[in-house]
mmCIF file of the C-alpha atoms, coordinates in Angstrom:
data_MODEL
# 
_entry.id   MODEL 
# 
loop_
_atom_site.group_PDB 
_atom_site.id 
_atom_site.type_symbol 
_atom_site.label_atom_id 
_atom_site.label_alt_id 
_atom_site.label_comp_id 
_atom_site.label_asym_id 
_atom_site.label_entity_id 
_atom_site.label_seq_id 
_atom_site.pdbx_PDB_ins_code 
_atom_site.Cartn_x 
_atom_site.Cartn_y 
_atom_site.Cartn_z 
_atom_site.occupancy 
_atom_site.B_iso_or_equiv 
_atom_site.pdbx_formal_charge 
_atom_site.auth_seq_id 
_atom_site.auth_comp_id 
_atom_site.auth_asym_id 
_atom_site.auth_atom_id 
_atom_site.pdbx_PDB_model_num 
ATOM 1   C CA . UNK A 1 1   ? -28.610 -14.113 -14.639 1.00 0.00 ? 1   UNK A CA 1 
ATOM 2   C CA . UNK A 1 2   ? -27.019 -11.569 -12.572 1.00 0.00 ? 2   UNK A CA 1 
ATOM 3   C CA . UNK A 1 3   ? -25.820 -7.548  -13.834 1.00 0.00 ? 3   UNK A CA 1 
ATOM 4   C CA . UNK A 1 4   ? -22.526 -8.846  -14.307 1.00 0.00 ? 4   UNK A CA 1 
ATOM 5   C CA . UNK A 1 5   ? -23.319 -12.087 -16.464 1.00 0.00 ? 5   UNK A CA 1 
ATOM 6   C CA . UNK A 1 6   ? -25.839 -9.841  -18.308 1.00 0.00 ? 6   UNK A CA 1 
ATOM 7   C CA . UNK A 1 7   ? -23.303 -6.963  -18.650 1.00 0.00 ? 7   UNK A CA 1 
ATOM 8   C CA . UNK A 1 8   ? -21.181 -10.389 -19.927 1.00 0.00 ? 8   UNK A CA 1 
ATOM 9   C CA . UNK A 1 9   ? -23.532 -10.977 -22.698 1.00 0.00 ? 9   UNK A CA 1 
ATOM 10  C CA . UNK A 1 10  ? -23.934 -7.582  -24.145 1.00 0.00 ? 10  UNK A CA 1 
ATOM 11  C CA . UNK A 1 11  ? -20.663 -7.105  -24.330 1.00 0.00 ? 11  UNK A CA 1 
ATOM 12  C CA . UNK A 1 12  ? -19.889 -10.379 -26.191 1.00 0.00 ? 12  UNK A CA 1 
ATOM 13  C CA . UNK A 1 13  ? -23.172 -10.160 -28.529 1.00 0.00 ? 13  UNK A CA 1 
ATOM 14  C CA . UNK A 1 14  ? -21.042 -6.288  -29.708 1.00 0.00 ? 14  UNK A CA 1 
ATOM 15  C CA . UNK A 1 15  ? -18.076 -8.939  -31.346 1.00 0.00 ? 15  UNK A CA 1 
ATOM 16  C CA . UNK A 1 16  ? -17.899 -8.651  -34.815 1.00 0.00 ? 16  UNK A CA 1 
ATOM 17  C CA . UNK A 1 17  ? -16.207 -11.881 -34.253 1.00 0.00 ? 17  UNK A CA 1 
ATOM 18  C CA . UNK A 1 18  ? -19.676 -13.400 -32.658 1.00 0.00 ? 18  UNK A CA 1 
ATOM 19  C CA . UNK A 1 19  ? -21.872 -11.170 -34.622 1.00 0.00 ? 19  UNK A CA 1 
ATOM 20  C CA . UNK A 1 20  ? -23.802 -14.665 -36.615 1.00 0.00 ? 20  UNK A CA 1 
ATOM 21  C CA . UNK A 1 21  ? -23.101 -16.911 -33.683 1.00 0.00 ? 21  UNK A CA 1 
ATOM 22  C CA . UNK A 1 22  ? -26.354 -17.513 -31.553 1.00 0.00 ? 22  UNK A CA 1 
ATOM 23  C CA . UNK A 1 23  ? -27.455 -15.709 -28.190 1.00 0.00 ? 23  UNK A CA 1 
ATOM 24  C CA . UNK A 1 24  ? -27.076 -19.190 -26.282 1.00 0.00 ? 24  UNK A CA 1 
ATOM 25  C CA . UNK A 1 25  ? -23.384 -19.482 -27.808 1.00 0.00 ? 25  UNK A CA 1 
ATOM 26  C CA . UNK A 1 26  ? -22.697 -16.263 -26.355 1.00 0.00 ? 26  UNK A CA 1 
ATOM 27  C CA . UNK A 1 27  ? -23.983 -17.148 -23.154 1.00 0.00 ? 27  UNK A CA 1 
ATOM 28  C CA . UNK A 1 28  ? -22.402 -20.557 -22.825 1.00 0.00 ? 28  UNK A CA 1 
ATOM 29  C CA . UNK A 1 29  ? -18.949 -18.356 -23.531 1.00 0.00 ? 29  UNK A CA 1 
ATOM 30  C CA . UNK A 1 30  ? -20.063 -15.419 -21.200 1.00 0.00 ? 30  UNK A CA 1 
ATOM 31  C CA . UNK A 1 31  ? -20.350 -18.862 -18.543 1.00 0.00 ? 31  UNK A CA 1 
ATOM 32  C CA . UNK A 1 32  ? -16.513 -19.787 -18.993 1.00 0.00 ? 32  UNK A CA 1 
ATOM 33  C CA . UNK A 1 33  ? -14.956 -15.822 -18.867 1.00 0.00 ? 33  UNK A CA 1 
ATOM 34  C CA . UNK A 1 34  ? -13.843 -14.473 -15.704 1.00 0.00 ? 34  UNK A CA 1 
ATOM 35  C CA . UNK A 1 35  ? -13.645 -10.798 -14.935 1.00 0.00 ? 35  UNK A CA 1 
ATOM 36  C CA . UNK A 1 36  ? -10.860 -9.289  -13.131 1.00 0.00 ? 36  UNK A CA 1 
ATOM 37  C CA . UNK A 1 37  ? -9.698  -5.466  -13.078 1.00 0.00 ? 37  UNK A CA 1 
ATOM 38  C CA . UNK A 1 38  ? -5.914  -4.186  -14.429 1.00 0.00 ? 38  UNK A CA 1 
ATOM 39  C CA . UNK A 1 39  ? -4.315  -1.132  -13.053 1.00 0.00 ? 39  UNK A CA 1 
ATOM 40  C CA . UNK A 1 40  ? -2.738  1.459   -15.365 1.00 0.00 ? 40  UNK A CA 1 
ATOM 41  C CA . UNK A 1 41  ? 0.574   0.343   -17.179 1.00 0.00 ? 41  UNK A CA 1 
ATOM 42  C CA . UNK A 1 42  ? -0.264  -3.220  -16.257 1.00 0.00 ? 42  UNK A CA 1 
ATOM 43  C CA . UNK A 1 43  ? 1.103   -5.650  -18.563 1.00 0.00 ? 43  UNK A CA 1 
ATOM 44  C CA . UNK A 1 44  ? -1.950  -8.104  -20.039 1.00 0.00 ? 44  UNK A CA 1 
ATOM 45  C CA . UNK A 1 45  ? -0.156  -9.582  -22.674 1.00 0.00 ? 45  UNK A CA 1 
ATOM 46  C CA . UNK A 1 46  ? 3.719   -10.004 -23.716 1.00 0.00 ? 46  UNK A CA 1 
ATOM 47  C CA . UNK A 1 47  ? 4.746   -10.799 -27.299 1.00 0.00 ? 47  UNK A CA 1 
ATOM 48  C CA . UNK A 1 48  ? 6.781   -14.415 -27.230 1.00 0.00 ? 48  UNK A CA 1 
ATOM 49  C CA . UNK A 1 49  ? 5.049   -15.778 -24.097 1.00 0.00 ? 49  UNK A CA 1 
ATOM 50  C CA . UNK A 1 50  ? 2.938   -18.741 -24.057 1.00 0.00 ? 50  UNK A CA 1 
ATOM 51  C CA . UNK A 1 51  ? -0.878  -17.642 -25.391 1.00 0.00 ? 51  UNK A CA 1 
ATOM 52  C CA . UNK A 1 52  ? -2.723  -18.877 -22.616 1.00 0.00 ? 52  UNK A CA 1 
ATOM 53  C CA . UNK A 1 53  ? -5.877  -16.430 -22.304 1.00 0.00 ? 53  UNK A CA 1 
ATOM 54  C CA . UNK A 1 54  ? -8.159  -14.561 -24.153 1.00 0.00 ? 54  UNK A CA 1 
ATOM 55  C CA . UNK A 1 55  ? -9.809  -11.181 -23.156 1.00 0.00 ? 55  UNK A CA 1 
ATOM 56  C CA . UNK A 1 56  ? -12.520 -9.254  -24.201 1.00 0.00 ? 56  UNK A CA 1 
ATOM 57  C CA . UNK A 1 57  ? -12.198 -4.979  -22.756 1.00 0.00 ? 57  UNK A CA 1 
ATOM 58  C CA . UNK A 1 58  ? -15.002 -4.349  -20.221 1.00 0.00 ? 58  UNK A CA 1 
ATOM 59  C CA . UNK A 1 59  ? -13.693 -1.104  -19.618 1.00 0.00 ? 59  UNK A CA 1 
ATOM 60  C CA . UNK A 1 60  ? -10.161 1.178   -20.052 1.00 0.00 ? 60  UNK A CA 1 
ATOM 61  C CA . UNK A 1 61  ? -8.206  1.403   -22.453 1.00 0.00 ? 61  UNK A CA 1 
ATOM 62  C CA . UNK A 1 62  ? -4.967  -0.510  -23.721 1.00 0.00 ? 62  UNK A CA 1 
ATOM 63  C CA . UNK A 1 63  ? -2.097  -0.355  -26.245 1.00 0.00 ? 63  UNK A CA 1 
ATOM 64  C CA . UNK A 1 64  ? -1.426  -3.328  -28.784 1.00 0.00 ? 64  UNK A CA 1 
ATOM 65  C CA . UNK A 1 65  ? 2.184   -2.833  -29.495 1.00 0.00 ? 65  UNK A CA 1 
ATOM 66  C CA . UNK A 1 66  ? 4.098   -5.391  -32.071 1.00 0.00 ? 66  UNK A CA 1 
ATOM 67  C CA . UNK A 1 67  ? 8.048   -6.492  -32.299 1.00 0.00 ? 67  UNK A CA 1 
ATOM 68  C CA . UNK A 1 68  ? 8.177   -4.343  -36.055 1.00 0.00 ? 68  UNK A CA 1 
ATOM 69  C CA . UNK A 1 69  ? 7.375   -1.035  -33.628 1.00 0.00 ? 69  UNK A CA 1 
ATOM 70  C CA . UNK A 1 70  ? 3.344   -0.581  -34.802 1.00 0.00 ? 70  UNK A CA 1 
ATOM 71  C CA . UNK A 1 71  ? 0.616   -0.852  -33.313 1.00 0.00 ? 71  UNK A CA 1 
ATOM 72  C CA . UNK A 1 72  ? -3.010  0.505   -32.513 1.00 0.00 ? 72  UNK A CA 1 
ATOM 73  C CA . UNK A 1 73  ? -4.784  1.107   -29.449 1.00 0.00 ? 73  UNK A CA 1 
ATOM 74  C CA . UNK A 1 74  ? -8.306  -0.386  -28.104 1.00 0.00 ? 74  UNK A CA 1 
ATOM 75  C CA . UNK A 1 75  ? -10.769 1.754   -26.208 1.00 0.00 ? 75  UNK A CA 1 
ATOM 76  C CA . UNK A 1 76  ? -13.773 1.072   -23.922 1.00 0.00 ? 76  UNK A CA 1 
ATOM 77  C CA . UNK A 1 77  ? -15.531 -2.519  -24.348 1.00 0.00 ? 77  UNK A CA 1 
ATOM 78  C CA . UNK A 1 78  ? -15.906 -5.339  -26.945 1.00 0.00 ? 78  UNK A CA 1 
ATOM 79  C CA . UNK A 1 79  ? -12.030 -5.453  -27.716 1.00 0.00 ? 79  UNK A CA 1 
ATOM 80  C CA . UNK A 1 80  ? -10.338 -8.590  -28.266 1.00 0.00 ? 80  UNK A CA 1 
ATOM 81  C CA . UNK A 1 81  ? -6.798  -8.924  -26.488 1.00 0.00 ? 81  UNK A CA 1 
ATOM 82  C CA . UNK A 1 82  ? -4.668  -12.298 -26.806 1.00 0.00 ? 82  UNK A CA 1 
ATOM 83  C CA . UNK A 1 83  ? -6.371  -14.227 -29.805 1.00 0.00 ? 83  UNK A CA 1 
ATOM 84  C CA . UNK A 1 84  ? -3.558  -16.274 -30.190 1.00 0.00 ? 84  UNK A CA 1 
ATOM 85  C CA . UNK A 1 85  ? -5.492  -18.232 -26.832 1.00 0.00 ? 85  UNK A CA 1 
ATOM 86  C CA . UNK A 1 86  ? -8.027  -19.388 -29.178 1.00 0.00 ? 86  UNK A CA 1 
ATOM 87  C CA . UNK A 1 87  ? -5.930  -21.455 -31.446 1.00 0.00 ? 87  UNK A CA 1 
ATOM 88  C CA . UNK A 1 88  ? -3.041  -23.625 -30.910 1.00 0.00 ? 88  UNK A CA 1 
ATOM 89  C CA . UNK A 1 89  ? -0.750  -21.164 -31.928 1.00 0.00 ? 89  UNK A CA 1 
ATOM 90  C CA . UNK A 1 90  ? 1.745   -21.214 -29.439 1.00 0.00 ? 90  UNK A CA 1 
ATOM 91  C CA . UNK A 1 91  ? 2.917   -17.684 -28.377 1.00 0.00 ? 91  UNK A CA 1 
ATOM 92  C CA . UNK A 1 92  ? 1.167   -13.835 -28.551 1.00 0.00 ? 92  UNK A CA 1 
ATOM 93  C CA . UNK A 1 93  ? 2.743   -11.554 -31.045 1.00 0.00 ? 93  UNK A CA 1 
ATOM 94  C CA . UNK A 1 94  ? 1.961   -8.140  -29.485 1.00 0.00 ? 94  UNK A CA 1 
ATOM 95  C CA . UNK A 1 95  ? 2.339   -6.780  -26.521 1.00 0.00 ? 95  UNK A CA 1 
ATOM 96  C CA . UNK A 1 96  ? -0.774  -5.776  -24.396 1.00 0.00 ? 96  UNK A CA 1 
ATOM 97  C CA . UNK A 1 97  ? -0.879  -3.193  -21.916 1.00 0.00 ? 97  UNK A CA 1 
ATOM 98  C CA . UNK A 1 98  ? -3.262  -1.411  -19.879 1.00 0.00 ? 98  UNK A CA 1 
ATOM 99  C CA . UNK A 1 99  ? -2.734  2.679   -20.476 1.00 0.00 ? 99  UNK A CA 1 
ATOM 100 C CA . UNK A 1 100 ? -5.981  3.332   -17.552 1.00 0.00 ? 100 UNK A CA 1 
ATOM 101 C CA . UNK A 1 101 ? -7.428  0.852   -15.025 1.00 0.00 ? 101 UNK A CA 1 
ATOM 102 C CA . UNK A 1 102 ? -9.938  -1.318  -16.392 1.00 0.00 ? 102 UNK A CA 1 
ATOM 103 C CA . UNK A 1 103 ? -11.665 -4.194  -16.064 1.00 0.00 ? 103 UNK A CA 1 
ATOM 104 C CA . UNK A 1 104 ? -11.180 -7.859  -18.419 1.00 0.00 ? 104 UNK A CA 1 
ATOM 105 C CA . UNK A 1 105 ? -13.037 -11.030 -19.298 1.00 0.00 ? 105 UNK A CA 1 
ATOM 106 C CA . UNK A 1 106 ? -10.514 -13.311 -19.308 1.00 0.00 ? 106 UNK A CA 1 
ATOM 107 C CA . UNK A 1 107 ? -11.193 -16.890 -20.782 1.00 0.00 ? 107 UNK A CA 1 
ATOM 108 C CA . UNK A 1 108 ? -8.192  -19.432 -19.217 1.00 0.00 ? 108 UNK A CA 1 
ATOM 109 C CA . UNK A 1 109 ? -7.242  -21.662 -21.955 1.00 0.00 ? 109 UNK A CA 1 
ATOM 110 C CA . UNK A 1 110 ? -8.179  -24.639 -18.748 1.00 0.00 ? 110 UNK A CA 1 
ATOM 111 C CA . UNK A 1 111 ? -11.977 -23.208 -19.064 1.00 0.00 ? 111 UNK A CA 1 
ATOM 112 C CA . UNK A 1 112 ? -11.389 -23.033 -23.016 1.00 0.00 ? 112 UNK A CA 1 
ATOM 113 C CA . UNK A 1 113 ? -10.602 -26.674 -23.394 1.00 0.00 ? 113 UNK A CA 1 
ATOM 114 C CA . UNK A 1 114 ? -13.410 -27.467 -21.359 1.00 0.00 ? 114 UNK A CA 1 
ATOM 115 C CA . UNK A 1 115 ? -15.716 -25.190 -23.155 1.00 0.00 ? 115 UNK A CA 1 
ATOM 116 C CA . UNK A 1 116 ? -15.000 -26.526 -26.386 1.00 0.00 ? 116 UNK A CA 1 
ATOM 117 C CA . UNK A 1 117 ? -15.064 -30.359 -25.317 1.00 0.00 ? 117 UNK A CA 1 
ATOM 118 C CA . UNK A 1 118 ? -18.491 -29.637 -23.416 1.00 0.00 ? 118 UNK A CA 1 
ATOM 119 C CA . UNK A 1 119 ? -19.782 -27.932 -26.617 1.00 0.00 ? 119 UNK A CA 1 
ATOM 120 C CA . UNK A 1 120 ? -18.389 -29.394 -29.997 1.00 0.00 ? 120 UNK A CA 1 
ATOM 121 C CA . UNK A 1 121 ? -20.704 -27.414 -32.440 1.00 0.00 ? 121 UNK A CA 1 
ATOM 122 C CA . UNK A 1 122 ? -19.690 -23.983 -30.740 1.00 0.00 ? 122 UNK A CA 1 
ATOM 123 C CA . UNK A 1 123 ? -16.092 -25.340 -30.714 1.00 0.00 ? 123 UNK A CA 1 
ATOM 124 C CA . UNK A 1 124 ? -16.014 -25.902 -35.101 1.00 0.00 ? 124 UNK A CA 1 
ATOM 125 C CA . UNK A 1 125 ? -17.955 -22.441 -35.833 1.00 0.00 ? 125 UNK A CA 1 
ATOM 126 C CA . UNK A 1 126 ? -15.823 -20.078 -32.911 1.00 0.00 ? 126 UNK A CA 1 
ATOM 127 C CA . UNK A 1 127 ? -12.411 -21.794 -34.226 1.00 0.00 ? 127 UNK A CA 1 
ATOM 128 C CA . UNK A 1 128 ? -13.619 -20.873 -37.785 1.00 0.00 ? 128 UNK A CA 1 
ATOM 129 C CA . UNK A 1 129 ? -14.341 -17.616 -36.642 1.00 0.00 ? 129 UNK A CA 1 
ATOM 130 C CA . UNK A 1 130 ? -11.466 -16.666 -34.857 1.00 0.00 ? 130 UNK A CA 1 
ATOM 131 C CA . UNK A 1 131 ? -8.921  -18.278 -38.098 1.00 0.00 ? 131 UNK A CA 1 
ATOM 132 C CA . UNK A 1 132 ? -11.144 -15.403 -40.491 1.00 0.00 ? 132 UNK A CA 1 
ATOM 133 C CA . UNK A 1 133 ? -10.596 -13.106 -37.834 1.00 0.00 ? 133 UNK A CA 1 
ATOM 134 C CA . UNK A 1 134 ? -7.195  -13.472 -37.184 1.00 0.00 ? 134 UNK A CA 1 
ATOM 135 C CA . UNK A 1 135 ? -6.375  -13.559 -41.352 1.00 0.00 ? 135 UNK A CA 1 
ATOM 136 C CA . UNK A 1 136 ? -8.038  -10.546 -41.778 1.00 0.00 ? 136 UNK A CA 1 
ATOM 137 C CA . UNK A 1 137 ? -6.683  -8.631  -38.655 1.00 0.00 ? 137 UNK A CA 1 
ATOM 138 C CA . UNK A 1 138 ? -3.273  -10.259 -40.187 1.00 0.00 ? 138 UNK A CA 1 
ATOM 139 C CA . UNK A 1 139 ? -3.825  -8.512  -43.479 1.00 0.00 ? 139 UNK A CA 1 
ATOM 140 C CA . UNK A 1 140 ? -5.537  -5.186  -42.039 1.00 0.00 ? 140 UNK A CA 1 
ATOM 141 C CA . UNK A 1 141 ? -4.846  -4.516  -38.456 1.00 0.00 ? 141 UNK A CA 1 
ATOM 142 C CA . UNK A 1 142 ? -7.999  -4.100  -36.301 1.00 0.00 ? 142 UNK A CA 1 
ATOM 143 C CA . UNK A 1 143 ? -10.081 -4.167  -39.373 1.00 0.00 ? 143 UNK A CA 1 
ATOM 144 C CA . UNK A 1 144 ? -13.644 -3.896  -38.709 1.00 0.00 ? 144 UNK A CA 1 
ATOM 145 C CA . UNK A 1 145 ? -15.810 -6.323  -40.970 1.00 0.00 ? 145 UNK A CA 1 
ATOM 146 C CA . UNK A 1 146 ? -18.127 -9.406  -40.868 1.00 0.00 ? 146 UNK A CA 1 
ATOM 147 C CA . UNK A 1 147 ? -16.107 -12.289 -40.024 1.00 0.00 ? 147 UNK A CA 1 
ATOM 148 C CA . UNK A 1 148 ? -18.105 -14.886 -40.334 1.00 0.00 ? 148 UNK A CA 1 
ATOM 149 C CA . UNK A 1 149 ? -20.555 -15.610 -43.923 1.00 0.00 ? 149 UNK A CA 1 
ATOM 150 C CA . UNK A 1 150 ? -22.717 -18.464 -42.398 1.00 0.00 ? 150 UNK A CA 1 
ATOM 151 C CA . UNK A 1 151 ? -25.598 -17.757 -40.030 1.00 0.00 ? 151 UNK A CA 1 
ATOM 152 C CA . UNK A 1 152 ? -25.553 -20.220 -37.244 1.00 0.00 ? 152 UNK A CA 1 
ATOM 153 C CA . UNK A 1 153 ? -28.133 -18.456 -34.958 1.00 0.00 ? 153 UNK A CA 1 
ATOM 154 C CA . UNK A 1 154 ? -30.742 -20.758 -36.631 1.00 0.00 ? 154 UNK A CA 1 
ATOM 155 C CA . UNK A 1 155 ? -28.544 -24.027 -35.850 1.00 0.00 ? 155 UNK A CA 1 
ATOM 156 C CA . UNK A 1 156 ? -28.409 -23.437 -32.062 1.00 0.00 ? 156 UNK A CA 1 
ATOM 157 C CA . UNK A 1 157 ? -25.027 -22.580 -32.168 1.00 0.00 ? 157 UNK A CA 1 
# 
């Protein structure tokens, strides 16, 4: 595995949101992202359009803003941007954009689909995952708990 794909996997294994999923989950996830770089005041996200990626913050730093004017902002790496991807949701409902350069892992909801058809067990517990998540981000914004009860590093997945 090369720095990047390493750097990759520590970053990923830091989720709260993959905190009880197993080190070869992570890497079969780290194996679908892409990493690109955003320039300040670059738009990653807008609220309404289709959710079509995730990303996870390598580096920089970036402002969540919603349509009822709050919002929070995300610093460094191991920040989720664009959930919404994950599920079949639809549309994002915040706006996300870049307030320093910075670099993304981006997961393309074409490398998604294949992810999860190529690896049905990951696909149940990360959907799962993501739904607890998302509820309690929903009821708390950028709440930091477990998300997940079940420990599935002992099922291979």
């Amino acid at each position: 595995m090369h720095a990047l794909s390493d750097t990759m996997v520590r970053i990923l294994k830091t989720l709260p949101l993959l905190k009880r999923v197993s080190p070869e989950s992570i890497e079969i996830l780290a194996a679908y992202m892409q990493v690109f770089r955003v320039r300040e005041g670059e738009e990653v996200i807008r609220w309404g359009r289709k959710a079509e990626t995730l990303y996870i913050t390598i580096s920089g730093d970036y402002l969540m803003a919603f349509p009822d004017g709050s919002g929070f902002t995300l610093h460094g790496s191991g920040e989720v941007i664009g959930m919404n991807a994950m599920l079949n949701q639809g549309r994002y409902t915040a706006r996300g954009l870049a307030l320093t350069d910075g670099s993304l892992m981006a997961l393309y909801r074409a490398n998604r689909e294949r992810m999860l058809e190529e690896n049905p067990r990951f696909a149940d517990r990360i959907q799962r995952s993501i739904q607890a998540y998302l509820n309690q981000r929903k009821a708390k914004r950028n709440s930091a708990g477990i998300f997940v009860d079940e420990d599935f590093s002992r099922e291979g997945f």
